[in-house]
MARKOL-267227 format. One record per residue (C-alpha): residue number from 1; z, x, y. Coordinates in Angstrom, 3 decimals. Example, Ala and Ser with C-alpha at 12.3 -4.5 7.8 and 13.67 -1.06 7.14 Angstrom:
<kolses>
<kolse><resi>1</resi><up>7.800</up><east>12.300</east><north>-4.500</north></kolse>
<kolse><resi>2</resi><up>7.140</up><east>13.670</east><north>-1.060</north></kolse>
</kolses>
This chain:
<kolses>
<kolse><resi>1</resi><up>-1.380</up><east>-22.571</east><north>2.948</north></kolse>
<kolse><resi>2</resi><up>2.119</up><east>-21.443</east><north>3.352</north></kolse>
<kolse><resi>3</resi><up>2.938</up><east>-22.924</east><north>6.402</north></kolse>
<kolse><resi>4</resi><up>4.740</up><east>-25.728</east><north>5.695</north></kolse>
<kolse><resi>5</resi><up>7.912</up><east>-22.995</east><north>4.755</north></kolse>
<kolse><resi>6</resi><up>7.846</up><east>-21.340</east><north>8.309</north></kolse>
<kolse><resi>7</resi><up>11.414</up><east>-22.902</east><north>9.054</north></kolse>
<kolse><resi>8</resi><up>12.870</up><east>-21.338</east><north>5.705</north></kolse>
<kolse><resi>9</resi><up>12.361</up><east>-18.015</east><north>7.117</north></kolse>
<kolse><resi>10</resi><up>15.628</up><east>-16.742</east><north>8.530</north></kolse>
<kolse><resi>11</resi><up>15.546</up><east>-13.321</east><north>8.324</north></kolse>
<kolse><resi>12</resi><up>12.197</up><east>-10.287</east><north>8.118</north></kolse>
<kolse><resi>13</resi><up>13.060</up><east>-6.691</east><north>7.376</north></kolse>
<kolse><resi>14</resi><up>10.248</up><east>-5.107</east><north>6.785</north></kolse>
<kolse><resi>15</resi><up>8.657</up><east>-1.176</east><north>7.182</north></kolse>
<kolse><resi>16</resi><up>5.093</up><east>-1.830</east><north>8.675</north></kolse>
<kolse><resi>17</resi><up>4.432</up><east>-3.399</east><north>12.196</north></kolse>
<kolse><resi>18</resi><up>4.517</up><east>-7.659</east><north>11.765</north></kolse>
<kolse><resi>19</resi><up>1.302</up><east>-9.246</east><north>11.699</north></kolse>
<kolse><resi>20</resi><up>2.673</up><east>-11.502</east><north>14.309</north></kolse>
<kolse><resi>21</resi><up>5.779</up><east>-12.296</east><north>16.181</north></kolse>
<kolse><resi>22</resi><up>8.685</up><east>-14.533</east><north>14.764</north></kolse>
<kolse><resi>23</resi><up>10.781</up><east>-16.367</east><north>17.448</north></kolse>
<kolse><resi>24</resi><up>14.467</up><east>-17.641</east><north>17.229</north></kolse>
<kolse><resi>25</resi><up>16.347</up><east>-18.265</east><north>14.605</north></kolse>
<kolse><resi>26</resi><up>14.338</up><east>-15.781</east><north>12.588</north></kolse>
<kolse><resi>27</resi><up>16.120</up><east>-12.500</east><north>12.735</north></kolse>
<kolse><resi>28</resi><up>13.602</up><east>-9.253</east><north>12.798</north></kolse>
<kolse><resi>29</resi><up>13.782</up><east>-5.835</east><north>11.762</north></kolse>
<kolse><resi>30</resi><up>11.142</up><east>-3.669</east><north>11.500</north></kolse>
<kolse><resi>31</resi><up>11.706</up><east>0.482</east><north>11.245</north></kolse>
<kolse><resi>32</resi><up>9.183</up><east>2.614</east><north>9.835</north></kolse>
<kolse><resi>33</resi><up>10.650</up><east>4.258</east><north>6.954</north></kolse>
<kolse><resi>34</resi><up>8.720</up><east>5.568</east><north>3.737</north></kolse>
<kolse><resi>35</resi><up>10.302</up><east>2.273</east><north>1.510</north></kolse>
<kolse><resi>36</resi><up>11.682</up><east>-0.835</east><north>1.997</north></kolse>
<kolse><resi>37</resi><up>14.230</up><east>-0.554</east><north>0.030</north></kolse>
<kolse><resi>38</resi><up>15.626</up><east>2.001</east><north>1.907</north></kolse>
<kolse><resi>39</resi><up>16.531</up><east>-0.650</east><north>4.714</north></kolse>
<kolse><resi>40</resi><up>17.881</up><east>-2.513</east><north>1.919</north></kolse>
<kolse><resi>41</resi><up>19.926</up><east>0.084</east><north>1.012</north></kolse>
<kolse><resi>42</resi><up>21.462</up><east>0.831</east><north>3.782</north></kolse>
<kolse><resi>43</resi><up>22.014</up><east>-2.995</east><north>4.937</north></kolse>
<kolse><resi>44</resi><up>24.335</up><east>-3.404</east><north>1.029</north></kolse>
<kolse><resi>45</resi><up>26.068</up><east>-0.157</east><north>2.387</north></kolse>
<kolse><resi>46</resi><up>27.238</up><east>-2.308</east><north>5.329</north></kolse>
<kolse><resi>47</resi><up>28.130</up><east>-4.889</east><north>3.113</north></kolse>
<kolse><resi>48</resi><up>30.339</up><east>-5.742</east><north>1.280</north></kolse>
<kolse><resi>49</resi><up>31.236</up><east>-3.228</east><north>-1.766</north></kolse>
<kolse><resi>50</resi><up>31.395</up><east>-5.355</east><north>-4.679</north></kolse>
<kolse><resi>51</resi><up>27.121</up><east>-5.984</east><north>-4.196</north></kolse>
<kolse><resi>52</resi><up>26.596</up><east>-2.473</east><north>-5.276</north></kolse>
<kolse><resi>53</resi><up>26.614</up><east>-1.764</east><north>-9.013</north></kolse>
<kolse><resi>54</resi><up>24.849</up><east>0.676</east><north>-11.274</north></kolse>
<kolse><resi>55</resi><up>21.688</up><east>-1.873</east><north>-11.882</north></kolse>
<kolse><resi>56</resi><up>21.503</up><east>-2.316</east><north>-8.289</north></kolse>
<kolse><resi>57</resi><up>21.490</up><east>1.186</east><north>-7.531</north></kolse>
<kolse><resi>58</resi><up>19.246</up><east>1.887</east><north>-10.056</north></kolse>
<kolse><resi>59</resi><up>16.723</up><east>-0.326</east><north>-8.654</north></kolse>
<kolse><resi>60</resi><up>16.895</up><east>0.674</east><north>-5.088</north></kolse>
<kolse><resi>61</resi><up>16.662</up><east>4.567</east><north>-5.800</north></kolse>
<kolse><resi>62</resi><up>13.746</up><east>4.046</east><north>-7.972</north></kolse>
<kolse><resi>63</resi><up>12.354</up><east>2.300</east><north>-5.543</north></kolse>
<kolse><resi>64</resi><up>12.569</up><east>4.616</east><north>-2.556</north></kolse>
<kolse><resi>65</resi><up>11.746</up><east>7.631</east><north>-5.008</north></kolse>
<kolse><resi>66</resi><up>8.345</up><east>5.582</east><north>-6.245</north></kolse>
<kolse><resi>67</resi><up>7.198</up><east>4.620</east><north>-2.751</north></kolse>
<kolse><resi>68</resi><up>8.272</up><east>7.813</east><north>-1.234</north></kolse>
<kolse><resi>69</resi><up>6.501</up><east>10.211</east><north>-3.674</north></kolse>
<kolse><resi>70</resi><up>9.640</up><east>11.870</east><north>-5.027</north></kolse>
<kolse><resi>71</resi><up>10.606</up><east>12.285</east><north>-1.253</north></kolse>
<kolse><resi>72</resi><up>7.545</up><east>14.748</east><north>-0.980</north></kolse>
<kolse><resi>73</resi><up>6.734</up><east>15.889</east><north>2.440</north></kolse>
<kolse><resi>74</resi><up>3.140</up><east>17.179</east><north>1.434</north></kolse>
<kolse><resi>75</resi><up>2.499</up><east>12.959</east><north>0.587</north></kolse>
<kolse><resi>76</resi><up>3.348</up><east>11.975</east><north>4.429</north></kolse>
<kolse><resi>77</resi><up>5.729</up><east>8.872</east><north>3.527</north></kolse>
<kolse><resi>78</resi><up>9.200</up><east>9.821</east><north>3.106</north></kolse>
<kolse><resi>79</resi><up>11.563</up><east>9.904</east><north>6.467</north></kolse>
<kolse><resi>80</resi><up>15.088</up><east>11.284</east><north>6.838</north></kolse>
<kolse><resi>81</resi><up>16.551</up><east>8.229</east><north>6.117</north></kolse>
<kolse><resi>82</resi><up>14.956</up><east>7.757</east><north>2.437</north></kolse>
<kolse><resi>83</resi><up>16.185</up><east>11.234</east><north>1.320</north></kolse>
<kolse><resi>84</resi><up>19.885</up><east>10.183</east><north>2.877</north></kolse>
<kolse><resi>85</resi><up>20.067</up><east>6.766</east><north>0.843</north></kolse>
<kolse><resi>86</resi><up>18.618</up><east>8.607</east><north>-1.871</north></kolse>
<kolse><resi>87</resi><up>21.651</up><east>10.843</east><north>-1.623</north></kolse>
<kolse><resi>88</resi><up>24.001</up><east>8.494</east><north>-0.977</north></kolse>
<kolse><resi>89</resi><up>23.495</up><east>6.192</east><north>-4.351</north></kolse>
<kolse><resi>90</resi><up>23.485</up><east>9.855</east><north>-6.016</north></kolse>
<kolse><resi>91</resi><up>26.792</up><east>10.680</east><north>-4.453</north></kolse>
<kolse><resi>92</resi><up>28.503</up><east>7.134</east><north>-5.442</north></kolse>
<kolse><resi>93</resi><up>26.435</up><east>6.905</east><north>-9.023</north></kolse>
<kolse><resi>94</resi><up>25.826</up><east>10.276</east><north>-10.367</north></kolse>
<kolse><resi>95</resi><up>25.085</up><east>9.343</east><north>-13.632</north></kolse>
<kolse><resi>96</resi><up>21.675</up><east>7.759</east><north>-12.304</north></kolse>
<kolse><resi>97</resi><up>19.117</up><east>10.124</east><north>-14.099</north></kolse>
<kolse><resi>98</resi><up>17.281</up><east>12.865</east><north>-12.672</north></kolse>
<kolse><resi>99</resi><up>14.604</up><east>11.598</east><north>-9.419</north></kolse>
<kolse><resi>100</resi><up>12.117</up><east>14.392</east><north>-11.460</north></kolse>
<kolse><resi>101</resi><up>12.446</up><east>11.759</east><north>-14.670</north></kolse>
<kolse><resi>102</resi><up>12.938</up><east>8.671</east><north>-12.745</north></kolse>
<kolse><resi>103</resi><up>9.624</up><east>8.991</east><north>-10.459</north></kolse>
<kolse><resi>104</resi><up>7.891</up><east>10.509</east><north>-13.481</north></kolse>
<kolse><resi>105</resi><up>8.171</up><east>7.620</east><north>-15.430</north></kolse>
<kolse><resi>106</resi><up>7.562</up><east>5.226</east><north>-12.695</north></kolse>
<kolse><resi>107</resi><up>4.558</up><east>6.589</east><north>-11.294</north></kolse>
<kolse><resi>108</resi><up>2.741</up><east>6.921</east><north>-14.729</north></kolse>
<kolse><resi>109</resi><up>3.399</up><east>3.417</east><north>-14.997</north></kolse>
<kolse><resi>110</resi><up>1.615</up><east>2.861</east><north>-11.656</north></kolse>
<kolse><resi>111</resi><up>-1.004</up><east>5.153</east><north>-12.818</north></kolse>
<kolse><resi>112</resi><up>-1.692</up><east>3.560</east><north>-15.707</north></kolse>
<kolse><resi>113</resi><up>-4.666</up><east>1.113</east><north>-15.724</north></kolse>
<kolse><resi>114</resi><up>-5.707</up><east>1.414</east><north>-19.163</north></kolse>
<kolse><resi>115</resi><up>-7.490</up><east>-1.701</east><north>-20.487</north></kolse>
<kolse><resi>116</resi><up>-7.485</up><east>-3.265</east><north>-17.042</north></kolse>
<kolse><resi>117</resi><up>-10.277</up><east>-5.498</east><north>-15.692</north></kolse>
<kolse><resi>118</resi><up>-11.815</up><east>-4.837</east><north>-12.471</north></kolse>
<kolse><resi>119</resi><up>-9.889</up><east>-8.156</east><north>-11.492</north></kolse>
<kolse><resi>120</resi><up>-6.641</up><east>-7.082</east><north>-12.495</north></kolse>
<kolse><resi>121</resi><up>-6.736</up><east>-3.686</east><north>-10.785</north></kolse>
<kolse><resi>122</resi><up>-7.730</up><east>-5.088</east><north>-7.437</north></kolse>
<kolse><resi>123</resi><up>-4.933</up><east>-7.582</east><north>-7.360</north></kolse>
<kolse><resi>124</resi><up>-2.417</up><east>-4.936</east><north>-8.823</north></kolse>
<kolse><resi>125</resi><up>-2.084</up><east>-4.223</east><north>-4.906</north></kolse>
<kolse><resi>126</resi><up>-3.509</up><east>-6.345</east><north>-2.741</north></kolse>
<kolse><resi>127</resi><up>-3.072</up><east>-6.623</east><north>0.738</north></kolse>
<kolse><resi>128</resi><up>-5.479</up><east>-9.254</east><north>2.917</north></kolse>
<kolse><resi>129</resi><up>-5.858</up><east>-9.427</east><north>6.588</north></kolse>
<kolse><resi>130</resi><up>-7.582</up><east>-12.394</east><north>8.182</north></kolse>
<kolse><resi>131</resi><up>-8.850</up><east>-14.137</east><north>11.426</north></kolse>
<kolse><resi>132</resi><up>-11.096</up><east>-16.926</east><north>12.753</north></kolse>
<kolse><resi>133</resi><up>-13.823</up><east>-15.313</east><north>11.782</north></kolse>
<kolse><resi>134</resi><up>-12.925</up><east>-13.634</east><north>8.617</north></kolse>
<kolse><resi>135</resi><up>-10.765</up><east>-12.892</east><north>5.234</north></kolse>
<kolse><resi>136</resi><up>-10.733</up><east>-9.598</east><north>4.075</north></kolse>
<kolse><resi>137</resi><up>-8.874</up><east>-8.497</east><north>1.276</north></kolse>
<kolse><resi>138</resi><up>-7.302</up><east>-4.413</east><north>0.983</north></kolse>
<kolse><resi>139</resi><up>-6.759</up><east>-3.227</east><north>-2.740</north></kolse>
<kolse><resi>140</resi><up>-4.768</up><east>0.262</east><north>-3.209</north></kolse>
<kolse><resi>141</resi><up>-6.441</up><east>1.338</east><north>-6.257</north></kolse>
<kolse><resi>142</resi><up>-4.741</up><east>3.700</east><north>-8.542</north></kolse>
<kolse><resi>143</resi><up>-7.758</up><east>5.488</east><north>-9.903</north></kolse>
<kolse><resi>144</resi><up>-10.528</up><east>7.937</east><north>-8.773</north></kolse>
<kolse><resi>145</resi><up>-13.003</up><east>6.400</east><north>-6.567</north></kolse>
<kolse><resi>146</resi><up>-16.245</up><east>8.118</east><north>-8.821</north></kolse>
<kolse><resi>147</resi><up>-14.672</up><east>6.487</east><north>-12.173</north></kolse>
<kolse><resi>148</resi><up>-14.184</up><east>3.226</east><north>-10.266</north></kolse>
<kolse><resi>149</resi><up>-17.569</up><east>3.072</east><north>-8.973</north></kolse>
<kolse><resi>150</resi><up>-18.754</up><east>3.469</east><north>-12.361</north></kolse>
<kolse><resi>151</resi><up>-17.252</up><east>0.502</east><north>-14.001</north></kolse>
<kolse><resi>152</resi><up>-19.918</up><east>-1.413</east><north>-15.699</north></kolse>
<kolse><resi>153</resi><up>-21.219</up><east>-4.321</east><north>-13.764</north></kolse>
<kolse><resi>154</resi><up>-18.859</up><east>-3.519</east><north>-10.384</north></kolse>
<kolse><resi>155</resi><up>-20.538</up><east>-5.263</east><north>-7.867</north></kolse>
<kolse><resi>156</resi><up>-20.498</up><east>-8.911</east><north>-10.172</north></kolse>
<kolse><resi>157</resi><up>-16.805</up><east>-8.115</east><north>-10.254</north></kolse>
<kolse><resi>158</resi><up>-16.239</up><east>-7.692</east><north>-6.799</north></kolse>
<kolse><resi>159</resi><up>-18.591</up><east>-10.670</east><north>-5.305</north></kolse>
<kolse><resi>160</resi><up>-16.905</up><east>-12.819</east><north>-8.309</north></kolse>
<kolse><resi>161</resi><up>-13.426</up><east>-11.285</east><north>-6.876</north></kolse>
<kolse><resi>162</resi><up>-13.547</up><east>-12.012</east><north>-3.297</north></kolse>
<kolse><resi>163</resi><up>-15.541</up><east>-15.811</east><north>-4.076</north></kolse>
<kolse><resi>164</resi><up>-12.953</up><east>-16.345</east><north>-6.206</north></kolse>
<kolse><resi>165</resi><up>-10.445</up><east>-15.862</east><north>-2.900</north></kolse>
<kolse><resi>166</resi><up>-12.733</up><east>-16.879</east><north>0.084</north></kolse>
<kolse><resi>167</resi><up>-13.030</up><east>-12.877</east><north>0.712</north></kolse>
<kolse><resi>168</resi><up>-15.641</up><east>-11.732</east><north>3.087</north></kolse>
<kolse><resi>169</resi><up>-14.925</up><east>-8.668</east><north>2.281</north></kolse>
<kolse><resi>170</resi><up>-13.261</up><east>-5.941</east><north>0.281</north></kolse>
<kolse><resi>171</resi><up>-11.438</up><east>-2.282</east><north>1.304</north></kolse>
<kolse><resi>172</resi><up>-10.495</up><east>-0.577</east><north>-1.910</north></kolse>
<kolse><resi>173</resi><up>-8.483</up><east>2.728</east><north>-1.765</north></kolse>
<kolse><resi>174</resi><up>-7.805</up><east>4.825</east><north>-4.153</north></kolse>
<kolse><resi>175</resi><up>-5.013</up><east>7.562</east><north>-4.157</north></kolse>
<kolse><resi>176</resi><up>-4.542</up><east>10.144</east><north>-6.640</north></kolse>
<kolse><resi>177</resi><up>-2.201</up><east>13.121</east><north>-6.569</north></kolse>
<kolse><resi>178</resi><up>-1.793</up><east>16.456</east><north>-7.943</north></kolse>
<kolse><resi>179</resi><up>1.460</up><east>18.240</east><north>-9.452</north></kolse>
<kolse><resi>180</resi><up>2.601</up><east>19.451</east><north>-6.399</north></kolse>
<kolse><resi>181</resi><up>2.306</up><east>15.391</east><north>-4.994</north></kolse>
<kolse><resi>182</resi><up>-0.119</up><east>16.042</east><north>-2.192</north></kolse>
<kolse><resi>183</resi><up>-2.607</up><east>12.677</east><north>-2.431</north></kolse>
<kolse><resi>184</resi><up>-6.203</up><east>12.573</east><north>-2.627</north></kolse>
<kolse><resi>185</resi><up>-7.587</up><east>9.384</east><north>-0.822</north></kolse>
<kolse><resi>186</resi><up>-11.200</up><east>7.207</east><north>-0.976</north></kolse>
<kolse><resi>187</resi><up>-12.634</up><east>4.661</east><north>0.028</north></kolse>
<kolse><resi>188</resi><up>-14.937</up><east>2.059</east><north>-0.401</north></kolse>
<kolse><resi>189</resi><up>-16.137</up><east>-1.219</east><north>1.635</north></kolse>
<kolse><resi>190</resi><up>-17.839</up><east>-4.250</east><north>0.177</north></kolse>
<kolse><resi>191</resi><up>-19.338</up><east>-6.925</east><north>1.452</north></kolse>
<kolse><resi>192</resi><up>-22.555</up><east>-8.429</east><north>0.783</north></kolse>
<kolse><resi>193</resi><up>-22.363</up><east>-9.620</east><north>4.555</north></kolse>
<kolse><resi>194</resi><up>-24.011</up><east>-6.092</east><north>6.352</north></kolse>
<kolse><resi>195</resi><up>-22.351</up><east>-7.164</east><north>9.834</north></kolse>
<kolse><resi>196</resi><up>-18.997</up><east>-7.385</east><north>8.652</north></kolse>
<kolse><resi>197</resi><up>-19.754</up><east>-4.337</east><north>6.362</north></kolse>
<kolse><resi>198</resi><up>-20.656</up><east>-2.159</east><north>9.386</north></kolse>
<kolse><resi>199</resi><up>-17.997</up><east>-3.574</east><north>11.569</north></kolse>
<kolse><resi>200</resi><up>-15.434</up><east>-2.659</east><north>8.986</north></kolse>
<kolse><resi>201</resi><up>-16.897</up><east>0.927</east><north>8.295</north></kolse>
<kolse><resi>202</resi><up>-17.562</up><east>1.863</east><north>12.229</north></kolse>
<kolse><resi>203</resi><up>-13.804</up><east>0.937</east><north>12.676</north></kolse>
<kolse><resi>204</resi><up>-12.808</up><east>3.146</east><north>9.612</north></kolse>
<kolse><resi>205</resi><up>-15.309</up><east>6.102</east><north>11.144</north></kolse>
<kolse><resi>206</resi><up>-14.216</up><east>5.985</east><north>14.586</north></kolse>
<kolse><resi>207</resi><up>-10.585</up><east>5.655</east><north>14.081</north></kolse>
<kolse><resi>208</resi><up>-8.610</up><east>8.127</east><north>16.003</north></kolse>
<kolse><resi>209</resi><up>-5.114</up><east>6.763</east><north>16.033</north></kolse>
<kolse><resi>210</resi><up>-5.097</up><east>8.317</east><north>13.169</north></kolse>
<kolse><resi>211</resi><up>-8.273</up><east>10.116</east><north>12.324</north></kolse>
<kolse><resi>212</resi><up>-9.325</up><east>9.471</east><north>8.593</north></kolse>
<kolse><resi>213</resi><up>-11.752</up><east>12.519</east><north>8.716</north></kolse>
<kolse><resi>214</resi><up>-14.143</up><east>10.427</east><north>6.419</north></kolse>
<kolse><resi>215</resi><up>-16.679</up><east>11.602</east><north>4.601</north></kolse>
<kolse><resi>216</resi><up>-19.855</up><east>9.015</east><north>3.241</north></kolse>
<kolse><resi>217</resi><up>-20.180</up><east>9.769</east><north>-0.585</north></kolse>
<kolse><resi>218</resi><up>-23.084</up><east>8.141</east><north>-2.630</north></kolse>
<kolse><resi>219</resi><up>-22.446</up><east>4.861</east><north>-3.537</north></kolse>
<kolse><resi>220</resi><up>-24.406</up><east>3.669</east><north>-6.768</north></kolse>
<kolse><resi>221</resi><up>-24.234</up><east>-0.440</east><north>-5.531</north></kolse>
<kolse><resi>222</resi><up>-26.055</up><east>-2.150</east><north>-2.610</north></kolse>
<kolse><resi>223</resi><up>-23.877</up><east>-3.421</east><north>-0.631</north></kolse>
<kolse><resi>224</resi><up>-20.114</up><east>-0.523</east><north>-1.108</north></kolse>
<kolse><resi>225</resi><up>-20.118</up><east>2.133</east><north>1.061</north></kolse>
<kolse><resi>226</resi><up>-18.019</up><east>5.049</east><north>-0.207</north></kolse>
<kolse><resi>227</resi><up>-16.100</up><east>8.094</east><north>1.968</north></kolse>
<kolse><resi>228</resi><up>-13.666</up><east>10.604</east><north>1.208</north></kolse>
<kolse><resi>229</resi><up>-10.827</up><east>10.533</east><north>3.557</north></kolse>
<kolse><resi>230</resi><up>-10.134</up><east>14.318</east><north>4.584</north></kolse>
<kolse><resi>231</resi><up>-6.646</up><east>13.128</east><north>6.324</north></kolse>
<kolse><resi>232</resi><up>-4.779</up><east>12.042</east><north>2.965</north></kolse>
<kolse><resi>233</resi><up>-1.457</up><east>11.452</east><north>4.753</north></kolse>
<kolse><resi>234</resi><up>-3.412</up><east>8.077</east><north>6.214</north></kolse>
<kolse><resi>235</resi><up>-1.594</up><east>5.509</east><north>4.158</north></kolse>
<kolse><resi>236</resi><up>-2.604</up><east>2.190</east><north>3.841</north></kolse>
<kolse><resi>237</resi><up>-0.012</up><east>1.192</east><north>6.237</north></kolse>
<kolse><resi>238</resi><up>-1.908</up><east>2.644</east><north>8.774</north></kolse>
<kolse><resi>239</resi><up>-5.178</up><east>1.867</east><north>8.179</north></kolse>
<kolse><resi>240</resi><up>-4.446</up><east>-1.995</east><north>8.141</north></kolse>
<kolse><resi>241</resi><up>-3.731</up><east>-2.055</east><north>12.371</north></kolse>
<kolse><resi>242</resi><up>-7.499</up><east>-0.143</east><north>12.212</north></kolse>
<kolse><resi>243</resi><up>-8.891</up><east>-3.151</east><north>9.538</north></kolse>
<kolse><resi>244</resi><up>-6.984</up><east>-5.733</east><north>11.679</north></kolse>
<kolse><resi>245</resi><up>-8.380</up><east>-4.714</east><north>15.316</north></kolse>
<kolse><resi>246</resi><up>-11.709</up><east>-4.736</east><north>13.807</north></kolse>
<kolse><resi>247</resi><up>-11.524</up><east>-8.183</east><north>12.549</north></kolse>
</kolses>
């Protein structure tokens, strides 16, 4: 729908692999590390030093800590170059508060989905992948995947959802994490179409690149098939190339 602005693009920077190529003039860079902004960070170091004031900084190392899970190994996002732009906006602003308080605050914000509708929580993230044969949308949920599965009258909500987008289909997972910030991850498929529902769940079993070590859990709908994921570094980033081969 979009396409008419293809020509205003001039420049992608971006953490996750492209969907698809840009050619000439459109500048490209893509380097997998835990947060965007951290590429944005370091391209206003090159810059320059005016751009960077407190509010700025602020921003970006809130940012980097939020997506980066307080630069937690155990969470399987955060590279050496998060932690050293971290650093860095600590060294130039150290009155930025604590990253303890700062990611604290942030990800109980996240967290919080109180009084959301089953709408609202799937579009809080959404990510959708399509081709010619299919639309599929990919909500990170920020909930347990047993609470979310018993929201009254789920599978209305999601059929009404994905009509409501031209969605075949729908991947929701959820992440939850513990006080140390290791993640626990879920899933669940939907669609009331049982080819696509099957394609989408044999290319989430057989994965290997990674593994997602799933494991079916009951499902109380027709139609959602459930699974723990016993390898909860597997972002969403890297299930999406699995979702998109499949389609």
């Amino acid at each position: 729908a979009d396409a008419a602005l293809e020509e205003a693009v001039v420049e992608v920077l971006d953490h996750r692999p492209l969907e698809r190529a840009r050619g000439p003039p459109c500048q490209v860079t893509v380097e997998p590390v835990g947060s965007c902004a951290t590429l944005v960070t370091e391209r206003i170091l090159q810059g320059p030093p005016g751009v960077l004031d407190r509010t700025t900084a602020a921003l970006l190392h809130g940012t980097i800590l939020l997506d980066c899970i307080n630069l937690s190994p155990a969470a399987g996002k955060v590279t050496p170059r998060d932690v050293a732009c971290v650093s860095l906006l600590e060294e130039r602003f150290p009155e930025l508060p604590a990253r303890d308080a700062v990611f604290g605050a942030l990800q109980a914000a996240k967290f919080d989905v109180t009084g959301l509708t089953t709408e609202q929580m799937l579009r809080k993230d959404l990510k959708v992948l399509s081709s010619d044969e299919a639309v599929v949308g990919i909500s990170g949920v920020f909930e347990d995947l047993e609470t979310f599965l018993l929201r009254p009258g789920l599978l209305q909500d999601l059929e009404a959802f994905c009509q409501a987008r031209g969605y075949a289909g729908l991947v929701a997972m959820t992440v939850s994490f513990n006080e140390r910030h290791e993640p626990t991850r879920k899933l669940a498929v939907y669609s009331p179409q049982e080819p696509l529902r099957s394609t989408l769940c044999r290319a989430l079993e057989e994965a290997t690149a990674p593994s997602l070590l799933l494991r079916p859990l009951p499902s109380p709908w027709p139609g959602v098939a459930a699974y723990a994921q016993g390898n909860a570094v597997a972002t969403r980033k890297k299930v999406l190339p699995m979702l998109r081969a499949a389609l």
